[in-house]
Legacy VTK file of the C-alpha trace (Angstrom):
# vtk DataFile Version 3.0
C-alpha trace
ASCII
DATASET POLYDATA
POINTS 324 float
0.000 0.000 0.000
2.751 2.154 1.198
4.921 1.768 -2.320
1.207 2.235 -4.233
0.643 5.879 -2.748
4.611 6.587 -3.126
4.518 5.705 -6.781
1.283 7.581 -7.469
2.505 10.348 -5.269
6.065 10.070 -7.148
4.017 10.267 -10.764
2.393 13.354 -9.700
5.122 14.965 -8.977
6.774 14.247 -12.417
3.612 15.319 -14.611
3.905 18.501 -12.833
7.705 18.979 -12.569
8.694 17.861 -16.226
7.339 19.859 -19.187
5.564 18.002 -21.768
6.871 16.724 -24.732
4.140 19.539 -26.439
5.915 22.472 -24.659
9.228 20.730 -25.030
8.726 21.470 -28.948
7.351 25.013 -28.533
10.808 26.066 -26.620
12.559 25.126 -30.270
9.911 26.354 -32.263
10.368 26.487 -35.595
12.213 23.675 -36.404
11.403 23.339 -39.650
10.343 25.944 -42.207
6.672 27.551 -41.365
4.038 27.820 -44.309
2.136 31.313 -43.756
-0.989 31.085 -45.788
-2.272 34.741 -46.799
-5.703 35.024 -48.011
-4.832 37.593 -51.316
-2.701 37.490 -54.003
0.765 38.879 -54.300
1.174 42.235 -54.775
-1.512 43.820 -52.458
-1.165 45.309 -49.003
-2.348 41.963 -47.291
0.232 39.788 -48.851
3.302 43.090 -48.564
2.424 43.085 -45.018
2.987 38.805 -44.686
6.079 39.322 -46.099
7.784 41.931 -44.016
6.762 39.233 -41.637
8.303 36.433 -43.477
11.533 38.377 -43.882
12.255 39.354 -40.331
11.155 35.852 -38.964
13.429 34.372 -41.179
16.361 37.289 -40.160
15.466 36.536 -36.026
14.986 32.686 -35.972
17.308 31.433 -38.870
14.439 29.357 -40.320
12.280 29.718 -43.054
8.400 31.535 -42.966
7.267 30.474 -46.764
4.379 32.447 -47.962
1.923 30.927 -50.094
-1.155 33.173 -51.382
-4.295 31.483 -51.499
-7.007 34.086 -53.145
-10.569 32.873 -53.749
-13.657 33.025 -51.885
-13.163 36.283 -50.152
-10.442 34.046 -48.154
-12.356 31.763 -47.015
-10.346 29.181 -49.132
-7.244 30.244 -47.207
-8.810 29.689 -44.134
-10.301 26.447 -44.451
-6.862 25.572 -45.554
-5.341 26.528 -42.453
-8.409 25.674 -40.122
-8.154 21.717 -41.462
-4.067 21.740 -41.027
-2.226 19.509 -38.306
-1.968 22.427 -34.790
1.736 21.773 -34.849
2.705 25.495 -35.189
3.778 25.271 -38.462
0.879 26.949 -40.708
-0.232 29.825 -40.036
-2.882 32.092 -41.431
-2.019 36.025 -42.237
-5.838 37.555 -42.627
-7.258 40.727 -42.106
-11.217 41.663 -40.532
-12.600 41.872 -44.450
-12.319 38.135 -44.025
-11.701 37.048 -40.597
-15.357 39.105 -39.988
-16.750 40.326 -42.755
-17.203 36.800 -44.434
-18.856 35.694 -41.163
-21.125 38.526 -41.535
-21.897 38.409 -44.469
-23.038 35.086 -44.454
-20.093 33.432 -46.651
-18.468 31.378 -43.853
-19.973 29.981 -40.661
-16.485 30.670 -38.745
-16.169 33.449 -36.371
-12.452 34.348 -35.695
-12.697 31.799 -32.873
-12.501 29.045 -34.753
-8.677 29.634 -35.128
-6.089 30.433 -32.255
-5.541 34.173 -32.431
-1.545 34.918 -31.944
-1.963 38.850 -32.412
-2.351 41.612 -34.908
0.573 42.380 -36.605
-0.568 45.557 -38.612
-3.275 47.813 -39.352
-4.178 49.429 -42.471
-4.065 53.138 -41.910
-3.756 54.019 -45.557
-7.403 53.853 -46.734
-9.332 57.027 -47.554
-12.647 58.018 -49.540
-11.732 59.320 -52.805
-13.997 61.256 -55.382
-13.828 60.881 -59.404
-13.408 64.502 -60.343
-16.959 63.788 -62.895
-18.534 63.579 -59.633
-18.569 67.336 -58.745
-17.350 67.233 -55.679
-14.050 68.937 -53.765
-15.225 68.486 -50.066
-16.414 65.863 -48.050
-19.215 68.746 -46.950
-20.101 69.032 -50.501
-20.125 65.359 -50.780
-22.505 65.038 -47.869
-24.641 67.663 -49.434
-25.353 66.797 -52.683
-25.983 62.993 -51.139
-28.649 64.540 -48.784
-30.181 66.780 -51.177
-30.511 63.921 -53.856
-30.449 60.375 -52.603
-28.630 57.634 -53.932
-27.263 60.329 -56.798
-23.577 59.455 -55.525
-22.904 56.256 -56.914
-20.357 54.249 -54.432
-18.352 51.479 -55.936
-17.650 48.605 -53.898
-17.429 44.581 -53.884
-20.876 43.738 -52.390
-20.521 41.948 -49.155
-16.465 42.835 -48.756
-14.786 44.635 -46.213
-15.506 48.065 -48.777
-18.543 47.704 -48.563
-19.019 47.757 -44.556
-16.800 50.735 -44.868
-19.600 52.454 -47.019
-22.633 51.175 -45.319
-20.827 52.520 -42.054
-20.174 56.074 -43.373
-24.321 55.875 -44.878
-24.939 55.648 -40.986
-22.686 58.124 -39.851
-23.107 60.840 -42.129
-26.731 60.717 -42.688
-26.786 59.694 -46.273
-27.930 57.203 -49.031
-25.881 55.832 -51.515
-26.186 53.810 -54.646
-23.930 51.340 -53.958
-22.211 49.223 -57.118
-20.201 45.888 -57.775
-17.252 47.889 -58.861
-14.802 44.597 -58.412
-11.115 44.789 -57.252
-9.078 47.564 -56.666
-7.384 48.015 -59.877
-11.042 48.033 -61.587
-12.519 50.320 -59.139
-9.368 52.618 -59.869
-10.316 52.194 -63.930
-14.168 53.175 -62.966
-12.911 56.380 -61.079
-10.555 57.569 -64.015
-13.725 56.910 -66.369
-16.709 58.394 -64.224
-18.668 55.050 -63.934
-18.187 55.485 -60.241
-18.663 58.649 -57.959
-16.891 57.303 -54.809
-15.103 54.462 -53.493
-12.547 53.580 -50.276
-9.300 52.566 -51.440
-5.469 52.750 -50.709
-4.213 56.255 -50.779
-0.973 54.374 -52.642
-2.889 53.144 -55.090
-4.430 56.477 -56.451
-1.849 58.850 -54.659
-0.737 59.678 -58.690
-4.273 60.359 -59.469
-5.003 62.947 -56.560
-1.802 65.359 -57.504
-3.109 65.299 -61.268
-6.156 66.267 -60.370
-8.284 63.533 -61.464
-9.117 62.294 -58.451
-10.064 64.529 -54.977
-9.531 63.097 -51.618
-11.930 63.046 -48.847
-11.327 61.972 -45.671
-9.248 58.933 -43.925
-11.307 56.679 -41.429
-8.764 57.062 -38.966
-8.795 58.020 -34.822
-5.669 60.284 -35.397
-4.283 61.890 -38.915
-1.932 59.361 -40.613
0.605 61.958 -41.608
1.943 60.211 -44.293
-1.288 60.301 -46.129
-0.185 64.119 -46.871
-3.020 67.152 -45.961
-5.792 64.436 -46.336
-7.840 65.302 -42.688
-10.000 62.458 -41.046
-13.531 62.502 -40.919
-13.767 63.028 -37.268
-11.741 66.500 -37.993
-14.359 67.075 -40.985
-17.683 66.475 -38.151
-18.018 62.877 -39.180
-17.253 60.658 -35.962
-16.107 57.598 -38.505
-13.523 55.834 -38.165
-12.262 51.941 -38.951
-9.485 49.730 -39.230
-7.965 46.933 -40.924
-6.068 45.213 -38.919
-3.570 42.330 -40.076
-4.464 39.116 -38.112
-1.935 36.648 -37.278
-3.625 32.976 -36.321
-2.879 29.424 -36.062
-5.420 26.313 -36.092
-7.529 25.438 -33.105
-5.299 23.723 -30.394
-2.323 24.723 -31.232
0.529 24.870 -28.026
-0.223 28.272 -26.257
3.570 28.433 -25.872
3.977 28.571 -29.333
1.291 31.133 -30.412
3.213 32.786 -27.567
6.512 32.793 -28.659
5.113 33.850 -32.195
3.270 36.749 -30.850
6.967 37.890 -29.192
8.617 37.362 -32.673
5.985 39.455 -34.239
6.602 42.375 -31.254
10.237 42.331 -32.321
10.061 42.666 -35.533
7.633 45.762 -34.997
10.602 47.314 -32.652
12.810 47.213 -36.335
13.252 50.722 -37.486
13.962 48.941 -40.952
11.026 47.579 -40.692
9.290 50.991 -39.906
11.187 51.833 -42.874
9.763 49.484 -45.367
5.905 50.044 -44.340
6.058 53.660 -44.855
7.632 53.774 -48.282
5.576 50.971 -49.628
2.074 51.708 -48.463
1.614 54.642 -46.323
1.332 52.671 -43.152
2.996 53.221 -39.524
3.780 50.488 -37.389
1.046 48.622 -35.092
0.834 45.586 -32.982
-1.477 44.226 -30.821
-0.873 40.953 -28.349
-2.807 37.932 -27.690
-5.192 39.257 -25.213
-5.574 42.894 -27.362
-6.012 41.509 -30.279
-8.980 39.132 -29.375
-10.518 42.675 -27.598
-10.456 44.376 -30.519
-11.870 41.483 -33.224
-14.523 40.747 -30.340
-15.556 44.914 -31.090
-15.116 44.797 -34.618
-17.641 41.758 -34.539
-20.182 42.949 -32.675
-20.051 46.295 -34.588
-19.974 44.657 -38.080
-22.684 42.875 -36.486
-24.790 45.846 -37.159
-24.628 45.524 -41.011
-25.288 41.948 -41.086
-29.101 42.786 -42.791
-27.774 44.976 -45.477
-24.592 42.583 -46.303
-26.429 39.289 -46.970
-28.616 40.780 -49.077
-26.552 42.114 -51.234
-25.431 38.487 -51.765
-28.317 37.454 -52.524
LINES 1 325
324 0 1 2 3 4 5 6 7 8 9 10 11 12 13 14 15 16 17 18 19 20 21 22 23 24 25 26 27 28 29 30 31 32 33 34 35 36 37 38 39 40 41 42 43 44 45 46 47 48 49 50 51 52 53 54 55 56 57 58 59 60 61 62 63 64 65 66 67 68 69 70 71 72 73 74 75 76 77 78 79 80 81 82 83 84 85 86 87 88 89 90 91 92 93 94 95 96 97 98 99 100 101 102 103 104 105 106 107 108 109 110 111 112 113 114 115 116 117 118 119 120 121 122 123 124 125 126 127 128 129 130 131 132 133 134 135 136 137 138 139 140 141 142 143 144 145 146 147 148 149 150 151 152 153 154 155 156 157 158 159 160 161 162 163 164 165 166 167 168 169 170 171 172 173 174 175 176 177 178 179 180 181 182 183 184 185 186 187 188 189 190 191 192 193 194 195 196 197 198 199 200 201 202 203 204 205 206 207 208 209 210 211 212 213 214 215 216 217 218 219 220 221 222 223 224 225 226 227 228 229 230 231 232 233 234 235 236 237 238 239 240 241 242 243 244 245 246 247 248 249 250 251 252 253 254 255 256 257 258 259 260 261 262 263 264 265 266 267 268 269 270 271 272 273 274 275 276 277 278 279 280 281 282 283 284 285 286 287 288 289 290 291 292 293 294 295 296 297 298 299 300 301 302 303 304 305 306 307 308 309 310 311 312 313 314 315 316 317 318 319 320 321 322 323
């Protein structure tokens, strides 16, 4: 009896005192080269941003982050990618709220962002603003605001029905205290095409991608939906400055599949944190797209997608609709 309790007693002690074998592996995490799965294709903001990430993971752990761009289904191919992968650490999903959220909202997945592990946010998109094709006869967002209220639904906004644009411009409707006629206007580049030709009034879209277009005059610039002034957006005010209290973010999400070793989401999180302390990294954001450095932990980042939910929440009506 006496040998019995020691044993058990002895066992105990060992389960508690020895790490297991799972956190054994997340104290040499990576060992082998991680596959981040980004939900766009290259050449966007999404995928520039998982690749600053990729670089400087490879520069601080001396092992490989491969990207591999998965585009299709407003990302929700990406993410059932990653959400059916082994929880050994080594895929990971770079995402942003326009699918993380929107697509849950929208009615085009059945995932909230809690059916991943969230590690953190790794970046937020402070480069979006509201831009106006000059055809549309408007230099102001007060003159914008106007002519919407004094004829409804005259300012045509373009957007991809049921996309991340799309909440941007049902949220600023709200706001603002206007209707719009809102239009599948497609991707960026053909939104940018609609602008230059008049077929569209309005539309939210990178300040890099139409910066060109704005200091030749064929293009005016709004507002940015920003708390504070990005400065390197130029003169271009936010609408809070303007008497529009609107404001929303983008933010990069970093996530791994369900059950994946806390330690290692943890020490990923504190790679991510470090390479946000890089001035070169700094460096690379602002001369690509416009965008200053942000980060946001395990614990803050679930805060803030739990907000953005319940917010986007508010537009679920008018989004699965316009999927219908």
């Amino acid at each position: 009896m006496k040998k019995t309790i020691c044993a058990s007693l002895l066992s105990a002690f060992m389960a508690i005192a020895a790490p297991s074998a799972f956190s054994a592996d997340a104290t040499n995490w990576p060992t082998r080269p991680v596959q981040v799965v980004v939900i766009a294709n290259p050449g966007g903001d999404t995928d520039f941003n998982a690749r600053m990430m990729a670089k400087y993971f490879n520069e601080i752990t001396g092992k490989n982050m491969v990207v591999t761009n998965v585009a299709g289904g407003g990302g929700t191919l990406a993410a059932e990618q990653v959400k059916g992968a082994a929880a050994d650490g080594n895929t990971i999903l770079f995402t942003h709220t326009g699918q993380l959220i929107v697509n849950e909202v929208a009615g085009l997945s059945e995932d909230s962002f809690e059916a991943f592990d969230i590690c953190c946010i790794a970046g937020v998109d402070k480069g979006a603003i509201f831009v106006a094709a000059k055809q549309a006869g408007v230099n102001s967002l007060q003159e914008l605001i106007d002519k919407a209220k004094a004829e409804p639904e005259s300012i045509t906004y373009g957007t991809e029905m049921g996309s991340f644009s799309h909440i941007q411009g049902l949220m600023f409707e709200e706001l603002a205290g206007v209707k719009m006629k809102m239009v599948d206007a497609g991707t960026v580049s053909e939104k940018v095409v609609a602008l230059l030709g008049g077929r569209i009034d309005l539309a939210a879209i990178s300040y890099g991608s139409v910066q060109d277009y704005i200091k030749g005059g064929q293009m005016v610039a709004l507002g940015q939906p920003n708390s504070e002034r990005n400065e390197l957006l130029g003169d271009v005010k936010t609408f809070k400055e303007q008497g529009v209290d609107f404001t929303i973010d983008k933010p990069y999400v970093v996530a791994f599949p369900k059950g994946t070793d806390p330690a290692i989401v943890k020490k990923m999180a504190g790679i991510m944190k470090q390479i946000t302390e890089n001035p070169e990294y700094a460096e690379e954001l602002k001369k690509s797209f416009k965008q200053p450095v942000a980060y946001y932990g395990t614990e803050e980042a679930a805060e803030v997608l739990g907000k953005t939910r319940e917010n986007f929440m508010n537009f679920k009506d008018e989004l699965r609709q316009s999927k219908n």
